[in-house]
C-alpha positions, 0 to 999 in steps of 0.5 A: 206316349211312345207305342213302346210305352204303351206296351211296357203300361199294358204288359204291366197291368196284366202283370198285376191282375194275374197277380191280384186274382191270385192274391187269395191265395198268395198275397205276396204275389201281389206285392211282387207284382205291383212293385214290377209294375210301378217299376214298368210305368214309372207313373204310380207309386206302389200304394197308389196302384195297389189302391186301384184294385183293393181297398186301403185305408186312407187314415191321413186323407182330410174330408171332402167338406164341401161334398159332405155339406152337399151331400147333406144338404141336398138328402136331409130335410128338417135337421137344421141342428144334425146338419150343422154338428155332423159337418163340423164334427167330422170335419174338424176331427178327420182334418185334425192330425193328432187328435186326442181321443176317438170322436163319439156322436150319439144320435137321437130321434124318433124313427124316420127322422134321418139317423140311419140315413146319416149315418150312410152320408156319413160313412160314404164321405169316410170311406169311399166305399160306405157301408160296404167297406171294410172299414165300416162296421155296422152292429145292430143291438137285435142281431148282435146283442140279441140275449141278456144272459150273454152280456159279458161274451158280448163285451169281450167279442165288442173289445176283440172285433174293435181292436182287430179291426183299428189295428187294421185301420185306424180311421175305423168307423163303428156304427151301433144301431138300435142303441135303445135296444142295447142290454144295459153294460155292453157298450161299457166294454169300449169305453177304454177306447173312447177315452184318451188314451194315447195306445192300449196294448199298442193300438191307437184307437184316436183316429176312429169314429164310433156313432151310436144310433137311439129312439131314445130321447125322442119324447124328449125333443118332441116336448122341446120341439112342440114348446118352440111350435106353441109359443110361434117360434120356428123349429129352426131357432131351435138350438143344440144348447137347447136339447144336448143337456136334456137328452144327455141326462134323459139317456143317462136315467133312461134303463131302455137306452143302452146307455144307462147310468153308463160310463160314457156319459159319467166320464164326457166320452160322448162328443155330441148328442144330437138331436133329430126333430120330428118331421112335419107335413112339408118335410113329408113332401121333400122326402117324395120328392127326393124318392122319386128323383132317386127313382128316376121318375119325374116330380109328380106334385099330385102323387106327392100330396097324396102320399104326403096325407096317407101318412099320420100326424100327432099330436092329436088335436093339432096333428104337426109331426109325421108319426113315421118321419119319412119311413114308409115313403118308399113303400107308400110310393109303390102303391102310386 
């Protein structure tokens, strides 16, 4: 580029900090100035500069596949069955131009098993910035929710925080964690917005993601998981078709779900259940492992076996399945 041409580039983007750190306090300042800037440099178009320096909402951006089944693959071990559904789940809706209705995934499983950690891989390959951005909204049924005799100003604080935020993005994504511990009716008040709907009020709520995180279920695929073991068949011949009926019906008639007897489920608003499977020995190992790369530290195969059998197994007689997944890894690891 021409020295000129520098200095018209550099003269631009002070123009345009000057004017992002006065952005609290006068947005359109900041238009004024992205647009002398674009104009300055001729290179990026308005949205695109104004994306440099704050976060947008990319609602027509596809999904990286390739990424996300990366991403999967390389940090979630022993769930054949979430892999394979999540990749095509939110592969298929981000790249659908018009959906219908928001996509629902309810996931199930005891704790441990990689539900939360889903949900991380999740919101990072939706929204750059993961759990962090703006656009990720991460509720807990303990925090949140935390009295039964506030159900009905939940509801109506749900419906407000919801519509405010996908009239801000549309490719919202909402995360409720502790589904189990939710007070039974409070997650009906979204159910207008699951359903399909082409606007209410004026918002299109079809290009959000609402993902529910749930213990609940988890005895349930245990049995079907302990079923395939006992009769010598892999854990990996398992199938969705095998479990999304049971666990449906199991959430449905369970009062400690959140979603009893819930219209979500009455009315088929939930896309997917899907099953997270208790976690065995050598599943164990692969989380050490994965910890100690993340840590920087080189695979020391004695320290993975050691932390791998301080953790306990059930059932009792045969000890399969870590009680814990692989949640106390990273603290059991501290101590080597």
């Amino acid at each position: 580029m021409h020295p000129s041409g520098l200095l018209w580039v550099a003269a631009a983007l002070r123009l345009l900090l000057a004017a992002h750190v006065a952005a609290a306090f006068e947005p359109i300042s900041l238009g004024i100035a992205i647009g002398a800037a674009s104009a300055l440099t001729g290179y990026l178009s308005y949205t695109d500069l104004y994306c440099r320096f704050a976060e947008c909402c990319r609602e027509e951006q596809p999904l990286n596949a390739s990424a996300l089944k990366l991403n999967l693959e390389e940090k979630l071990f022993g769930q054949h069955l979430a892999t394979e559904v999540i990749l095509k789940a939110l592969t298929g809706f981000r790249n659908n131009k018009n959906p219908k209705k928001p996509l629902t995934l309810s996931l199930h499983g005891w704790a441990g098993t990689g539900k939360n950690f889903v949900s991380q891989i999740a919101a990072e390959n939706l929204h750059p910035k993961g759990l962090k951005s703006g656009f990720v909204h991460l509720f807990v049924s303990t925090l949140h929710f935390p009295h039964e005799q506030h159900i009905k100003l939940y509801q109506d604080q749900l419906q407000r925080w919801i519509r405010g935020n996908v009239s801000a993005c549309a490719s919202s994504v909402f995360i409720f964690d502790e589904m189990d511990k939710l007070h039974p009716g409070v997650i009906d008040a979204i159910k207008p917005f699951l359903d399909y709907y082409e606007q209410i009020d004026g918002v299109s709520y079809r290009k959000a993601i609402f993902i529910f995180l749930s213990n609940a279920g988890g005895d349930l695929i245990t049995k079907t998981a302990l079923d395939f073991w006992r009769a010598g068949r892999k854990r990996e011949d398992i199938q969705l078709k095998d479990l999304e009926p049971v666990l449906s019906v199991g959430v449905f008639n369970n009062k400690h779900s959140g979603l009893w007897h819930s219209g979500l489920i009455d009315r088929n608003l939930i896309d997917y259940f899907i099953p997270f499977l208790p976690l065995e020995y050598s599943h164990v190992k692969m989380c050490v492992r994965a910890e100690m790369k993340a840590r920087g530290s080189a695979i020391d195969e004695d320290v993975v076996t050691r932390v791998a059998e301080e953790m306990t197994f059930f059932p009792k007689d045969e000890k399969i399945y870590s009680d814990k997944g692989c949640k106390t890894v990273q603290s059991r690891l501290d101590f080597h």
